[in-house]
Structure formats: structure tokens, C-alpha cells
N, C-alpha and C positions, 0 to 999 in steps of 0.2 A: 631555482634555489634549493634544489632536493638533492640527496645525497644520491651516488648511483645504486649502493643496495637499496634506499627504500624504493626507489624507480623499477629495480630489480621485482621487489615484490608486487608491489601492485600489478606491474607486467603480467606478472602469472597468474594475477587472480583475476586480470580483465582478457588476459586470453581461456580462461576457463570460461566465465560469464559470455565470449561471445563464441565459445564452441556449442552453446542452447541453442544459436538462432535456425539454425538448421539442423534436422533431424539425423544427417548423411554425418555431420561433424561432432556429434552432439558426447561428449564427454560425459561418461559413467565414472562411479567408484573406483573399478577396475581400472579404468584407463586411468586416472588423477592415481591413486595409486604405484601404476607402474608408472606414470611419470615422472613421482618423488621417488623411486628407488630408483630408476635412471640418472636420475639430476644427483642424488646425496652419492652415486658413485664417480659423477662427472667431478662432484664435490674433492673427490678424495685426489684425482690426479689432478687439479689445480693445488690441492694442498701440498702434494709430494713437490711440485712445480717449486712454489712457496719456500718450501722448507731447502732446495738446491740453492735460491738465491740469496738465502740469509744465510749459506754455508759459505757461499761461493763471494758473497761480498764482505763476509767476515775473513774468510781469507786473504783476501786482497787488501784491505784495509787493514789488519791488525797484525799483520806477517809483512807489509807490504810486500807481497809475493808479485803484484802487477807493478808497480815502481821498480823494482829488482828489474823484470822483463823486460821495463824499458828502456832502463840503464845499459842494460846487455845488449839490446838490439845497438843502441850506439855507439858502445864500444866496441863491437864487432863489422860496423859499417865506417866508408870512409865519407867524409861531409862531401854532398849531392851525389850521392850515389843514390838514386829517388827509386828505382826501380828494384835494387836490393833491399832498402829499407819495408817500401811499403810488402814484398814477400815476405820478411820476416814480420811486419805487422801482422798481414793475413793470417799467418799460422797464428798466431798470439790473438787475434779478433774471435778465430773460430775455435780452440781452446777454450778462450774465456767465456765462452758464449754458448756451447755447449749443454745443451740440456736446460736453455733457460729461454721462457719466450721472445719474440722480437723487440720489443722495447726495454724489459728490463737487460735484457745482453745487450745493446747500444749503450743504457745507462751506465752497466758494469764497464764496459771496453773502452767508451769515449773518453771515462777520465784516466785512462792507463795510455791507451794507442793513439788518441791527436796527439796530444805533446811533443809524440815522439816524430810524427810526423810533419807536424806544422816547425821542431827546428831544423829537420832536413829540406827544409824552402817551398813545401808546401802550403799551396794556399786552402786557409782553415777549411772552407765550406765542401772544399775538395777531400780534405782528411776525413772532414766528419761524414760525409756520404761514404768514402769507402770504407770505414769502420762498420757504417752503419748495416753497409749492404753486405759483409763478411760476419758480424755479427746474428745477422736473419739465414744466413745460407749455413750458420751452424747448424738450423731445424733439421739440415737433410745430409749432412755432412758425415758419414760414417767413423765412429760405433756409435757416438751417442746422437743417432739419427732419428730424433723424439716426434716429427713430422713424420715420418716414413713408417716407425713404428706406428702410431696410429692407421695411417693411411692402409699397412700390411695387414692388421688385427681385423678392418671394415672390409678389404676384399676378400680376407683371407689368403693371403698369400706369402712367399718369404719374405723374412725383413732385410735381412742382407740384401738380396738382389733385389727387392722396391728403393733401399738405400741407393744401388749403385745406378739402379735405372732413373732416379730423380738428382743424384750428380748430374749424369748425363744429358739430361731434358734443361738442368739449370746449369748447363757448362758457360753458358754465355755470360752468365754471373760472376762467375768468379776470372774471367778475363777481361770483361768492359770496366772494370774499376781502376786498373793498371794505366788505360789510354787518356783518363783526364786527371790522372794527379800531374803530371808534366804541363796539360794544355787543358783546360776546363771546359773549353767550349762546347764539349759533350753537354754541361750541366747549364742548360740556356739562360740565359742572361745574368751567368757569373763572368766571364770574360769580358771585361772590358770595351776593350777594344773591340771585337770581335762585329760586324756586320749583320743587319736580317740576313742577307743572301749567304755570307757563309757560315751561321748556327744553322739556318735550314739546310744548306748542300753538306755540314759534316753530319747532321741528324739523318738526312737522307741516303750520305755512303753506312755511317755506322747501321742501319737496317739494311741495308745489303749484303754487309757480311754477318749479319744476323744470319740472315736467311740463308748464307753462303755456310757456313756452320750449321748448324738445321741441317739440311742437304747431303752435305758430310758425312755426317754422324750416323742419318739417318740412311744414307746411301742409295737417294731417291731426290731426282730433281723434274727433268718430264719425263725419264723413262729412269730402270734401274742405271746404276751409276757404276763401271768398273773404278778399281782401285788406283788409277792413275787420275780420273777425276776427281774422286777424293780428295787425293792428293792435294792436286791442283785446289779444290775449295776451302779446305785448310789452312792452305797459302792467303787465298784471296782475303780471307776474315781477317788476318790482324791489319792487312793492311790497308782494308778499308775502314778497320776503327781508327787506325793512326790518322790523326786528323791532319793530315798534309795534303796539300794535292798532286806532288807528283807519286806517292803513295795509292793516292785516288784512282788516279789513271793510269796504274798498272794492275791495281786491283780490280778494275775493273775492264782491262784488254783480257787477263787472266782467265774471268769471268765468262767474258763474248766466248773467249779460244773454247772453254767446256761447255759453254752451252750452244754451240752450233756444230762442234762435234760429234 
């Protein structure tokens, strides 16, 4: 029945009280000190965070700048054309979503990008995962890549290329959301219809071109990988997300043919 700041403070004052119980852990002045000047700086870019989403939802709401966007995406698409729509979603999920953390960029996006997608015949829970998941993959999405920038500042490294190497690492992301807005059964037990045996055998092919991408990318499967395997793995990944099975079993003869080559 407590609020999460007072939860907040206590926290800190019962992890001070039990850095005494051992001498190895035992918290001085200096260290409670730098603590609170660590913390009132962690302070400040939670604030800057803050002050983007009251920019960024004032925006949207009192210019309807996100209403406009959605309006646009459908008068420039033709009804069920699912796969154009939800691209021009994605650009519009990761725009809006931009430099703001995961949850409130879902909150910001959902009420602009479902609508747009559940009337092009989208099933809701479907829209609202891929909002959700383009929303979150704005943290890493270059320029305003606010995940990577930190991530760059703690290794010390550049941020552009931590930007482009965490695209990379999360490519799988921004392509597995495109294979259940048509057919759900990626997202288990929204489908219907759909059987135990075939949610686990699509869950089962979609991890295969997981890994078949991984591989790829990384150009490393049991030994190095020339670029005609690539190739070929490339291949293999959409089509073992596409939750079909004659898709299946060519994506994965494709599969056999580079990995025993």
C-alpha cells in the first residue's frame, strides 16, 4: 500500500544499514556521499527523459501531429495491403518513440499506430505487440539511439558504431513483427484455431531462422562461412518465420544444403 518513491527511499536506507553487517561491504561517508552524487546525476537524465515525453505527448496530442500520421499512412496505402501498412507503422512507432523509454513510447505510439493498423484487418493484440516491440527498438535505433549512447559512454566507445552494431545484434527485431501481423501464431495462444503441435513446430522453425540470421550476420556457423552461405542463410530466415509449412521445408532443405557443405 506504499507509494514506489517512499519504497524508493527506504530501499536506500536499508541497503546503507545492511552494508554495516560486514566490514568488506561496510559503507563510509565517502562512499554514501559518492553514492548521492551518482544517484542526483542518474537524477538529472531521468529528468531530461521526463521533460522529452511531455514534449513529445504535447506534441501529439495538441497539434494532433500522430492522428495526421495516421491519417497519412491510410491514405497513402491500399485496404489490406498489411505489409505496406504495418512498414509505414514501423517508421512512425520508431519516430515517435525516440528518445523516450520503453513503456512510455508504447503509451505515446499505441494510441496513434493500432488504429491504424487494427483497420487495415489486423488482429488487435497483433498491432499492439508490434507497436510495442518498434516502440522499444527505438532505444537502439539510430540518431536518437539513447540505449547505445549510454551503453558507448560505460565502455567507452563510439556511439555511432555501438548504434549500428546493436541494429545489428537486434536485426531479428525489427523483422519478426512483420510474420504475425498476417498469421499470429508466432504470439501463442492468440490464434485460434491454431493446434499444441503447430504453435510449437512454428515456434520451433521461427528459432531456426533465428539462429539462421545470427550465422549470417555474424558469418560463423561451425566453421567461417563464405558469402554464398550467407547468402543462402539469409534466405533460410524469412522463410522459416513465415509460418507456413511448405515455407518450412524449404527453409530448412536450404538449411541441410549449407550446413553440410
Amino acid at each position: 500500500g506504499y507509494t514506489p518513491l517512499y519504497a524508493a527511499v527506504i530501499a536506500i536506507a536499508v541497503t546503507v544499514a545492511a552494508s554495516w553487517m560486514k566490514p568488506g561491504t561496510r559503507m563510509g561517508w565517502e562512499a554514501i556521499l559518492a553514492a548521492v552524487t551518482e544517484g542526483a546525476r542518474g537524477a538529472i537524465a531521468v529528468g531530461v527523459c521526463c521533460v522529452v515525453i511531455g514534449v513529445i505527448i504535447g506534441t501529439v496530442t495538441l497539434t494532433s501531429l500522430g492522428l495526421n500520421m495516421g491519417y497519412l499512412i491510410m491514405s497513402v496505402v491500399e485496404e489490406g495491403s498489411i505489409f505496406l501498412t504495418g512498414f509505414l507503422t514501423m517508421v512512425m512507432s520508431i519516430i515517435l518513440g525516440m528518445g523516450v523509454p520503453g513503456v512510455a513510447a508504447y503509451v505515446i505510439v499505441q494510441a496513434v499506430a493500432v488504429p491504424v493498423l487494427i483497420k487495415a484487418g489486423i488482429v488487435a493484440i497483433s498491432a499492439h505487440m508490434f507497436c510495442l516491440i518498434y516502440a522499444c527498438l527505438s532505444n537502439i535505433t539510430p540518431p536518437v539511439a539513447m540505449s547505445c549512447y549510454v551503453a558507448s559512454g560505460i565502455a567507452g566507445s563510439n556511439q555511432l558504431k555501438t548504434g549500428l552494431i546493436a541494429v545489428r545484434l537486434g536485426l531479428i527485431g525489427f523483422i519478426m513483427p512483420f510474420f504475425f501481423l498476417t498469421n499470429p501464431i508466432l504470439l501463442i495462444g492468440v490464434h485460434e484455431d491454431a493446434g499444441t503441435a503447430e504453435t510449437l513446430w512454428a515456434c520451433l522453425t521461427a528459432a531456426v531462422g533465428t539462429v539462421s540470421l545470427v550465422a549470417a550476420l555474424q558469418g560463423w556457423l561451425k566453421t567461417r562461412l563464405h558469402v554464398i552461405e550467407r547468402l543462402l542463410l539469409l534466405t533460410v530466415c524469412p522463410l522459416l518465420l513465415y509460418p507456413d509449412t511448405f515455407t518450412d521445408w524449404v527453409g530448412l532443405g536450404l538449411l541441410t544444403l549449407t550446413v553440410i557443405s
